[in-house]
C-alpha positions as CSV (number, residue, x, y, z in Angstrom):
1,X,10.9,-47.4,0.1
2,X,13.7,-49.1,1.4
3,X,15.8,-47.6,-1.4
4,X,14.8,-44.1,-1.2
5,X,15.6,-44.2,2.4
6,X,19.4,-46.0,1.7
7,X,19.7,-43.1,-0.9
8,X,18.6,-40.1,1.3
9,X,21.1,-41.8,4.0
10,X,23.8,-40.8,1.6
11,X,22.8,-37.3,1.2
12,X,22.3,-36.8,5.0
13,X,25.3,-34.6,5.7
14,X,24.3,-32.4,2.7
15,X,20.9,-31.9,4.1
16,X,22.2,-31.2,7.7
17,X,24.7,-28.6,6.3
18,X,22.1,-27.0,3.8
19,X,19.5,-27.0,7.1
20,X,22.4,-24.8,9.3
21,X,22.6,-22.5,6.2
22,X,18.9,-21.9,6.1
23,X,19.3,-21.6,9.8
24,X,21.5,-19.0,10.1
25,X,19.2,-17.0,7.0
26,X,16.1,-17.4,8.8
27,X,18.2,-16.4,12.4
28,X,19.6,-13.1,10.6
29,X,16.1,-12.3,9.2
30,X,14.4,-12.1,12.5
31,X,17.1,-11.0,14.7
32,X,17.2,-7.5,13.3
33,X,19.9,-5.1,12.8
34,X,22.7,-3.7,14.7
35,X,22.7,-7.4,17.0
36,X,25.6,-9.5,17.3
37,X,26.0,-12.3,15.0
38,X,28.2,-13.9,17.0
39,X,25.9,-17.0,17.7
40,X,25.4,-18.1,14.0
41,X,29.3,-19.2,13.8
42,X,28.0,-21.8,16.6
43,X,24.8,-22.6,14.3
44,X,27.1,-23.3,11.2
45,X,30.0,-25.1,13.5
46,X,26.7,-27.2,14.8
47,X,25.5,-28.0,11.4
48,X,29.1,-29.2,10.6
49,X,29.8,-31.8,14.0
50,X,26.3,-33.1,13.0
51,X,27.2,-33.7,9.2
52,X,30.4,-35.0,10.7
53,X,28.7,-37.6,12.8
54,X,26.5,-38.9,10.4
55,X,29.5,-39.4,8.2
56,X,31.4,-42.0,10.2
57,X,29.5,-45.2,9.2
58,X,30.7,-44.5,5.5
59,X,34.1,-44.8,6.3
60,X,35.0,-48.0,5.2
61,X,32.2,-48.7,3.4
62,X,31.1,-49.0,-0.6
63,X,27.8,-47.9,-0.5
64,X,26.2,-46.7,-3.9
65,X,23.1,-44.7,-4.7
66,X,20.7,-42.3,-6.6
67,X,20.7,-44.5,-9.5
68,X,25.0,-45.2,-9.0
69,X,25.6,-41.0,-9.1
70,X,26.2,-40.5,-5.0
71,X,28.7,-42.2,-3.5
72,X,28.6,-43.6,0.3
73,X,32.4,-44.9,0.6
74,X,35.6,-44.6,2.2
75,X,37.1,-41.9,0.0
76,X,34.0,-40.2,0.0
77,X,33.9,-39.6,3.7
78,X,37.8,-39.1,3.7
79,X,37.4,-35.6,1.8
80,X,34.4,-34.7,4.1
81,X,36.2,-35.0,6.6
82,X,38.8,-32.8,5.2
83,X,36.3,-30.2,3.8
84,X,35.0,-30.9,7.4
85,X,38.0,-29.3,8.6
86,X,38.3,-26.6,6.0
87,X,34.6,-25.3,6.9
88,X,34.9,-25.3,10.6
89,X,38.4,-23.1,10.3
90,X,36.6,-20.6,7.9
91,X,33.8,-20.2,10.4
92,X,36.4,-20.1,13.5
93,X,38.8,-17.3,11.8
94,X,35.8,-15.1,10.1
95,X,33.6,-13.3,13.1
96,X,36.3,-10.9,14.3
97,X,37.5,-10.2,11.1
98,X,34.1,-9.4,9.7
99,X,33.4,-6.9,12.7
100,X,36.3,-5.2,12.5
101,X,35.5,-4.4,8.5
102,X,31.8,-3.6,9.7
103,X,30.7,-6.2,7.3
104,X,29.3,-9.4,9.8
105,X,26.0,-10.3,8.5
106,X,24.7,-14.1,8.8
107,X,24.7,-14.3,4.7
108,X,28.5,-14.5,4.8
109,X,28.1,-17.7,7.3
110,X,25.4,-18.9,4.9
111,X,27.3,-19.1,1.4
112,X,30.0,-20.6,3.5
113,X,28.2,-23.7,4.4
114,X,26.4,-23.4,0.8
115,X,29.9,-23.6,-1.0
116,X,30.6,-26.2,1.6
117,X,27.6,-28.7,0.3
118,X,28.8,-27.9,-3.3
119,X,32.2,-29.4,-2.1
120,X,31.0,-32.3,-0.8
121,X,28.3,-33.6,-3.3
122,X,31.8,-32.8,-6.0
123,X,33.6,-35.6,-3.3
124,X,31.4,-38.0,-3.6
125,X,29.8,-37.6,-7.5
126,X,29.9,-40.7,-9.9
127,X,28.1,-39.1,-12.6
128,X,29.7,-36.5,-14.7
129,X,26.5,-34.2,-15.0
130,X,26.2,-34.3,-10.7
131,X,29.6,-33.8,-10.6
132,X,29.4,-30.6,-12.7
133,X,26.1,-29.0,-10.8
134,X,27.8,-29.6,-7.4
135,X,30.9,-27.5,-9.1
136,X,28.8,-24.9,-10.0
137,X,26.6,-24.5,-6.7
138,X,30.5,-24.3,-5.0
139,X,31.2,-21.7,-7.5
140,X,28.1,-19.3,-7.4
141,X,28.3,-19.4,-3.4
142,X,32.2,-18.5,-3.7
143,X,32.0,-15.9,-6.0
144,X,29.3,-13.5,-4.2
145,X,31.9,-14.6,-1.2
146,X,34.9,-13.3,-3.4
147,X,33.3,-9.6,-3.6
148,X,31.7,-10.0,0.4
149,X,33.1,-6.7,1.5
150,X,32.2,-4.6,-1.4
151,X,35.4,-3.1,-1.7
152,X,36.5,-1.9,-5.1
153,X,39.6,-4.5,-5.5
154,X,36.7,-7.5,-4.0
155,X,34.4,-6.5,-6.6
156,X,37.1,-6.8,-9.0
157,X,38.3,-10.2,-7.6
158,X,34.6,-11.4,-7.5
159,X,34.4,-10.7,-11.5
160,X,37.2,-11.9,-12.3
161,X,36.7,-15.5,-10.9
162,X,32.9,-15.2,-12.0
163,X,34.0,-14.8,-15.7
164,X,36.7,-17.0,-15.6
165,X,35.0,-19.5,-13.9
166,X,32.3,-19.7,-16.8
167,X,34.8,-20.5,-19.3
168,X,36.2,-23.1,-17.4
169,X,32.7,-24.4,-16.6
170,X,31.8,-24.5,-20.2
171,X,34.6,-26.5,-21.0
172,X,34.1,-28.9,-18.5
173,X,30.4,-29.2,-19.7
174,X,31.5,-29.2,-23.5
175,X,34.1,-32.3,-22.4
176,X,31.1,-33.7,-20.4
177,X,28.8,-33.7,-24.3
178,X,32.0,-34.7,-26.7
179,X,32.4,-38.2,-24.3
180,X,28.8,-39.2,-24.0
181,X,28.9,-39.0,-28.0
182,X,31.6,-41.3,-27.7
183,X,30.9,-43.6,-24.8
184,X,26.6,-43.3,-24.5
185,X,27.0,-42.6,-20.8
186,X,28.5,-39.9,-18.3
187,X,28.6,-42.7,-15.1
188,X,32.0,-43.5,-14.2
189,X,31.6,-47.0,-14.1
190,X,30.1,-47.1,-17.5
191,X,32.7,-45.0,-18.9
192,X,35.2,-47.2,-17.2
193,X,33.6,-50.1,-18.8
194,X,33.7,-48.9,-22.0
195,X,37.1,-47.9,-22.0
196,X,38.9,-51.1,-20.8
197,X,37.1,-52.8,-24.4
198,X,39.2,-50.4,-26.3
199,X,42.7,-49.6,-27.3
200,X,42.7,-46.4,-25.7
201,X,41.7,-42.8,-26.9
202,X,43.4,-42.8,-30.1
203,X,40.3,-44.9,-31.2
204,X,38.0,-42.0,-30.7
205,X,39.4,-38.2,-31.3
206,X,35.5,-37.3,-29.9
207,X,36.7,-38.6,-26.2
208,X,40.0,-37.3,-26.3
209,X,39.5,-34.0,-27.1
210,X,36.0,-34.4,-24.1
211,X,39.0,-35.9,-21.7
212,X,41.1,-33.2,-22.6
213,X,38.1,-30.4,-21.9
214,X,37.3,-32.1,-19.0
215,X,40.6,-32.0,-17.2
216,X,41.0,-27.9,-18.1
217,X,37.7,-27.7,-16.2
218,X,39.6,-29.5,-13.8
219,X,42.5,-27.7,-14.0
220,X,41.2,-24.3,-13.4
221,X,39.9,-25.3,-10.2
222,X,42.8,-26.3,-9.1
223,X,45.1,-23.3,-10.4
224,X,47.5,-25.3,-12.4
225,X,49.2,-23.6,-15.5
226,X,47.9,-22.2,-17.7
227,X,44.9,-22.3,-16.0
228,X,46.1,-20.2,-12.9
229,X,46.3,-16.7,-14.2
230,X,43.2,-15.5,-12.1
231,X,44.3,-16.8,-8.8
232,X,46.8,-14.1,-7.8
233,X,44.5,-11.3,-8.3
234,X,41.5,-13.2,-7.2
235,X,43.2,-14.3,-3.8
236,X,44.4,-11.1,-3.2
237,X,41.3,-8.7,-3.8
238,X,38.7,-11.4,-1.6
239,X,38.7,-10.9,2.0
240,X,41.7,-12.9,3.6
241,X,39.3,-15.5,5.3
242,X,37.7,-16.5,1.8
243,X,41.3,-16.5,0.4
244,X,41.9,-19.2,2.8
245,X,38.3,-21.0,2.3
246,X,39.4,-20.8,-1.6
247,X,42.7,-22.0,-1.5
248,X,42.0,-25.3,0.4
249,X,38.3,-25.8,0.0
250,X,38.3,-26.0,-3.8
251,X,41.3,-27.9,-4.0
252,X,39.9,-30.7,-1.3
253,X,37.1,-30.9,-4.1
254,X,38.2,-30.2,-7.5
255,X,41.1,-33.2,-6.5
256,X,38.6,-35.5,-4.8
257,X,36.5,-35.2,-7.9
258,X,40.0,-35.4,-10.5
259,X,40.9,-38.6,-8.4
260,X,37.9,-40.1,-8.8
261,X,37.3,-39.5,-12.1
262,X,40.7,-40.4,-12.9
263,X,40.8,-43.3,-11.2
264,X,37.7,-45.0,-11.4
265,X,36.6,-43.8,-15.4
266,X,39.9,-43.5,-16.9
267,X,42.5,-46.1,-15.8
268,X,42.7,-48.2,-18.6
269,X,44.0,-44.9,-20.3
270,X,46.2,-43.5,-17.5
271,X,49.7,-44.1,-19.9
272,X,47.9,-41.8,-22.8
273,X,47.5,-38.7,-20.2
274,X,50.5,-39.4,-17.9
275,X,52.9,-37.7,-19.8
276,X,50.5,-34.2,-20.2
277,X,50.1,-34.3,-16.8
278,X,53.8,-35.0,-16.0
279,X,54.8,-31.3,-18.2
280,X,51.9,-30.2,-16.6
281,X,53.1,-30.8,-13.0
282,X,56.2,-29.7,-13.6
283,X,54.9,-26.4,-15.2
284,X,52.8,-25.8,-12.4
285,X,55.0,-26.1,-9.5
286,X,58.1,-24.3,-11.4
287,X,55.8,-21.3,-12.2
288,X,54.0,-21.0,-8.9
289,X,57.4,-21.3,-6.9
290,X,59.6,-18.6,-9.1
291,X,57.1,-16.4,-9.2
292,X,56.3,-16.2,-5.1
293,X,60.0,-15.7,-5.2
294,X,59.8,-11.7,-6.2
295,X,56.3,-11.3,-4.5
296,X,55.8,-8.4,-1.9
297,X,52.5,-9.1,-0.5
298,X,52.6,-12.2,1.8
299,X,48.9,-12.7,0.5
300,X,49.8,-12.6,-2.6
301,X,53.0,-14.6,-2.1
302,X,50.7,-17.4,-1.0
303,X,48.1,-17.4,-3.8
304,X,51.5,-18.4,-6.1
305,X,52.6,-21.0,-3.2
306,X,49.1,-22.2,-3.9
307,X,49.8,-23.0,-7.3
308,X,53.0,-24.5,-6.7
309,X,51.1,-27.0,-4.7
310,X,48.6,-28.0,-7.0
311,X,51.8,-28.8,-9.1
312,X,53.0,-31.3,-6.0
313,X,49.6,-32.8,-5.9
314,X,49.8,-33.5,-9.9
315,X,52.8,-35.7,-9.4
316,X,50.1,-37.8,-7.6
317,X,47.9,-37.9,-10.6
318,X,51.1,-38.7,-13.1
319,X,51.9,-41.6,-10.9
320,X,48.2,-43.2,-10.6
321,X,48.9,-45.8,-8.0
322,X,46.9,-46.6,-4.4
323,X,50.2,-45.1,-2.4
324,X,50.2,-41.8,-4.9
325,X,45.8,-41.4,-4.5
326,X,46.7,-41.5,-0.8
327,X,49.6,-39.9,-0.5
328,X,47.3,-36.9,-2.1
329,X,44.3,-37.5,0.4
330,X,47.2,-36.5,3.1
331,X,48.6,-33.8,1.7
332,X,45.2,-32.2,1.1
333,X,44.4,-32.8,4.9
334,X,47.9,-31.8,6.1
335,X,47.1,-28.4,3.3
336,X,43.8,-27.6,4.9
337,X,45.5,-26.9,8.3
338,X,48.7,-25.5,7.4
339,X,47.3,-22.6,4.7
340,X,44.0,-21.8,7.1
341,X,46.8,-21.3,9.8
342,X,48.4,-18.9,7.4
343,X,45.7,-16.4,6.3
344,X,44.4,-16.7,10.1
345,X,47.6,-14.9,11.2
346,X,47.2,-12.5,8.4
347,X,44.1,-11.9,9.3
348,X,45.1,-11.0,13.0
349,X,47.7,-8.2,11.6
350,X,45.3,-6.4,9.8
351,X,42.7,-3.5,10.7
352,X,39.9,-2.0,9.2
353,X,40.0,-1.1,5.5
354,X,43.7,-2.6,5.4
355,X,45.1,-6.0,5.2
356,X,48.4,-5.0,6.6
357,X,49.9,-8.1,3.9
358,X,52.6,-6.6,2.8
359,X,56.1,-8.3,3.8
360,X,57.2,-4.9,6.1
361,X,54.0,-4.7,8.1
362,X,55.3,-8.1,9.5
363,X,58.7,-6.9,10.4
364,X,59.8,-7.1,14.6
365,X,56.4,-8.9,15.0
366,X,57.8,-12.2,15.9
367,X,59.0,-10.7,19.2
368,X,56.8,-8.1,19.5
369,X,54.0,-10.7,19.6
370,X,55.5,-14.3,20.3
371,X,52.4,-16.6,19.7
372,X,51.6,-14.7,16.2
373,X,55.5,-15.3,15.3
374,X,55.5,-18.8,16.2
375,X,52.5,-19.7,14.8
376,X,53.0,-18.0,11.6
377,X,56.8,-19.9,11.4
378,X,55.4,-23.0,12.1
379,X,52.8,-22.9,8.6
380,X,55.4,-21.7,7.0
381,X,57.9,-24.5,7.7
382,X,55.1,-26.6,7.0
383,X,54.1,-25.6,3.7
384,X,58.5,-25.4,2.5
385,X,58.3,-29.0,3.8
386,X,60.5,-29.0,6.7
387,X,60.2,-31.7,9.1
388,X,58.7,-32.5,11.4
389,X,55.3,-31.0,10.1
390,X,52.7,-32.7,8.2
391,X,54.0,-30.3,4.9
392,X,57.1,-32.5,5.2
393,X,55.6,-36.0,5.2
394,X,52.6,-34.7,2.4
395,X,55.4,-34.2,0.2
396,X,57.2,-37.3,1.3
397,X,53.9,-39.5,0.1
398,X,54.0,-38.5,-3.1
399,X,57.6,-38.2,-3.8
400,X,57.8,-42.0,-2.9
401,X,55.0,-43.2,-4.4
402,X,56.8,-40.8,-7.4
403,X,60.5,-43.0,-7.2
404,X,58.5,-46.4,-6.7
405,X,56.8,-46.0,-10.0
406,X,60.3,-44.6,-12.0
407,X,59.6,-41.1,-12.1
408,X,62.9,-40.2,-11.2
409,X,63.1,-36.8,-12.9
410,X,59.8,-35.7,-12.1
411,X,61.0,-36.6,-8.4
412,X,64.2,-35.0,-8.9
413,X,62.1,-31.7,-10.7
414,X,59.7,-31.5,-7.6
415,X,62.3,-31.6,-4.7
416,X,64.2,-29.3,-6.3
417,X,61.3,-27.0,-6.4
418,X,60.5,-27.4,-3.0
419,X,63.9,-26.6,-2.1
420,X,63.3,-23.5,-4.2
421,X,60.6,-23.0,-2.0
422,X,62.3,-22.4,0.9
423,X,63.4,-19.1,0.3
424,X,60.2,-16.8,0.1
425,X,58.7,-18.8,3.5
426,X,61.8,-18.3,5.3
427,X,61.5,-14.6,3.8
428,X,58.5,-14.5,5.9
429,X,60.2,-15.5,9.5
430,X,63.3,-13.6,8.4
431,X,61.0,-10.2,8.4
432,X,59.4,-12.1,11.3
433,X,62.2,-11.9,13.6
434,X,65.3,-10.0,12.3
435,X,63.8,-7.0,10.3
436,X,63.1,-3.7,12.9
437,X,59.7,-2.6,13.3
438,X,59.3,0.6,11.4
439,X,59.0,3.8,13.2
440,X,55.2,3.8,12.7
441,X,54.3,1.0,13.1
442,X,51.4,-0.9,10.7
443,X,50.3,-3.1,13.2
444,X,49.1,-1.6,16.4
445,X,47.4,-4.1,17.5
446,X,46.6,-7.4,16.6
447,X,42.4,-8.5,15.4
448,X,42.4,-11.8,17.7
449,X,39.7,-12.6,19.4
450,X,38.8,-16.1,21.5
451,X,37.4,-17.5,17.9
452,X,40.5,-17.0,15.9
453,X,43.3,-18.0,18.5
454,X,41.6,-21.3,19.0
455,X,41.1,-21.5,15.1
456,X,44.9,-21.0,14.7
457,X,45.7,-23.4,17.9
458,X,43.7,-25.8,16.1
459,X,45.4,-25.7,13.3
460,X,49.2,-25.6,14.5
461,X,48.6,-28.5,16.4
462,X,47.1,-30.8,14.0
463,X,50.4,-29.6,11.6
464,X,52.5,-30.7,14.4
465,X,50.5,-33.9,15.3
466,X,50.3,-34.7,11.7
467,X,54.4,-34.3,11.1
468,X,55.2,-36.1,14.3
469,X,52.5,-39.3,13.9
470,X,51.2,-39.3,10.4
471,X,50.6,-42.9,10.8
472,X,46.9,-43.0,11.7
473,X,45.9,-40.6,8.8
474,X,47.8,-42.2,6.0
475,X,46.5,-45.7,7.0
476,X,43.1,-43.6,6.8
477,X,44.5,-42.1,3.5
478,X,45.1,-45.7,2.1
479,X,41.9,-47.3,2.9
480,X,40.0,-44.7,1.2
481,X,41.9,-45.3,-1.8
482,X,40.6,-49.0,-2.2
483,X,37.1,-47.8,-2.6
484,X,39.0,-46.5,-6.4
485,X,41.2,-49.2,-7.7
């Protein structure tokens, strides 16, 4: 009994979560139409302190359980705390938004915090075959949040990811089959064992080609190339608070869950896949960056940034060291804040039926509305890399931990594309502050209610806290790490 209860312990902030979800159903099912839904933000922002609470006894700690597929350790609860952070920003930036598109019903709140447990139970998975249902309960939930609003590009963006997705799913569950033929076992640790007995994965074509599956199942989440093709569209046609949700949610997960794997399964094997993952990185961040370049939808604009960033956070993967793995867990915090930040301000210039993304809606809105204009400057100087925000010191992490290990060119290749970088971000404050409005204006008024400004507070000030004193979070960063080497 004692057991059960140490095993249910671990899945306590799923449960609490999934109990909020239900929640909110149940409160939208009895509260009957045309009343405000205003209330269930709370109910899902409750649901998320509570998971939060019970998570802090696992920082720090190495529990195991469910048979040694849940994890209960410092890593773990480092990317809860980040997907944490990436939930309660959703929630904060979605209720005006939804109102003002007549489209606020509890289910939206609901697949949120569904997604949300998905993301989670993918953090903490040591078996391959948990690892791969959290994936898909993340997925379902974020595609039917894809096509929320029912408008004819969402719908399109919904089926997109959906039959995308499956492909990528059934190649991570193909990989998944092809190494237990060759290993007998889909636990991490076993894998691991099995491994370090053998000369690497030359010795068996059966788990190389399964590694090799496995990481494109990987690697769509993530939107590296050529896995990224359906992120542009995708981000684009879902409503700009599940663009956000997307872009940082999955990542938190679908890197938690390729570090771990990584890490803990594959080490003795790291210098066989480093030099994929180095063209790979490099691929990734060149593409992403030079094609944001000649983007004219901000929105857009940032679903290639996106991809430019999982190419940064692949250097960390190339490298394979404690300082890279941690240098990764910041960025992916230090991400979560700065690209919520972003699509919150988009959100705000928008109306009803009309996004209001394009580059010239924004122009003379940095004076016309100050706070907007600084905000939206900040998150972009954070996500070039500028200091002092916490883009700058993300980037930093991994470029070190990059130059420690000899991976001079890759270093050299991924600052230059930063610096690349620059140019469509600034493009953004340059419309900001020193394009005129145009005679009619796009933006009449900005969609900012109490919910979203503190969202977007939030947010800045955690990218300027993080830039400014990074050193409590990386020591975090780094202790989770030991939990995987």
């Amino acid at each position: 009994m004692t057991f059960v209860m140490s095993d249910l312990r671990l899945l306590t902030p799923h449960m609490i979560i999934t109990g909020a979800a239900l929640l909110i159903l149940l409160l939208e099912a009895f509260g009957g139409r045309g009343t405000s839904k205003n209330h269930l933000v709370f109910v899902g922002l409750a649901g998320i302190a509570g998971a939060a609470f019970t998570t802090l006894p696992l920082l720090g700690a190495g529990e195991m359980g469910f048979s040694k597929m849940l994890a209960g350790d410092g890593f773990a609860a480092f990317c809860y705390f980040a997907l944490y952070v990436v939930g309660a920003l959703t929630l904060l930036v979605s209720p005006g938004y939804l109102q003002d598109e007549e489209n606020h019903h509890g289910e939206y709140y609901a697949l949120v915090l569904l997604a949300l447990v998905g993301m989670l139970l993918m953090a903490g998975a040591t078996h391959l075959l948990v690892m791969f249902l959290a994936l898909e309960t993340m997925s379902i939930a974020i595609y039917a949040l894809a096509g929320f609003l029912r408008t004819p590009r969402g719908i399109e963006s919904s089926f997109k990811y959906f039959i995308l997705g499956a492909f990528a799913s059934g190649f991570l569950l193909y990989g998944i089959a092809l190494l237990y033929g060759a290993v007998g076992s889909t636990q991490l640790h076993a894998i691991a064992a099995h491994f370090a007995g053998v000369r690497g994965l030359s010795e068996s074509p059966l788990a190389l080609i399964g590694v090799g599956l496995i990481a494109a199942g990987f690697l769509f989440k993530v939107a590296a190339v050529p896995f990224h093709v359906w992120t542009p569209d995708v981000y684009q046609g879902a409503p700009t608070s599940i663009t956000g949700f997307m872009a940082t949610g999955v990542k938190v997960a679908a890197f938690a869950a390729f570090l771990r794997v990584f890490f803990t399964a594959f080490p003795a094997v790291h210098g066989e896949t480093s030099s994929a993952l180095w063209l790979l990185a490099v691929l990734t961040m060149t593409m992403g960056n030079f094609a944001a370049i000649v983007q004219n939808d901000v929105k857009r604009m940032l679903a290639y940034s996106s991809i430019a960033h999982a190419g940064y956070l692949l250097v960390g993967l190339v490298v394979g060291t404690a300082e890279a793995g941690a240098g990764m867990l910041f960025y992916l915090m230090s991400y979560a804040f700065m690209n919520i930040g972003a699509f919150a301000c988009l959100i705000m210039v928008g109306r009803k039926g009309q996004d209001n993304t394009e580059f010239e809606a924004l122009s003379g809105l940095g004076f016309k509305y100050p706070g907007l204009g600084l905000a939206l400057t900040l998150f972009m100087f954070s996500m070039a890399g500028i200091p002092p925000t916490a883009g700058f010191i993300g980037k930093f992490l991994i470029f070190k931990a990059a130059v420690h290990e000899g991976y001079y060119w890759l270093t050299i290749l991924g600052v230059l594309n930063s610096a690349a970088s620059v140019y469509f971000y600034l493009r953004v404050i340059v419309t900001l502050y020193f394009k005129p409005e145009a005679a009619t204006p796009l933006v009449e008024k900005l969609r900012a209610g109490p919910a979203i400004i503190a969202g977007t507070a939030c947010a800045g000030l955690a990218v300027l806290y993080l830039g400014i004193l990074p050193g409590s979070l990386v020591d975090l960063a780094t202790a989770a790490l030991k939990a995987l080497v």
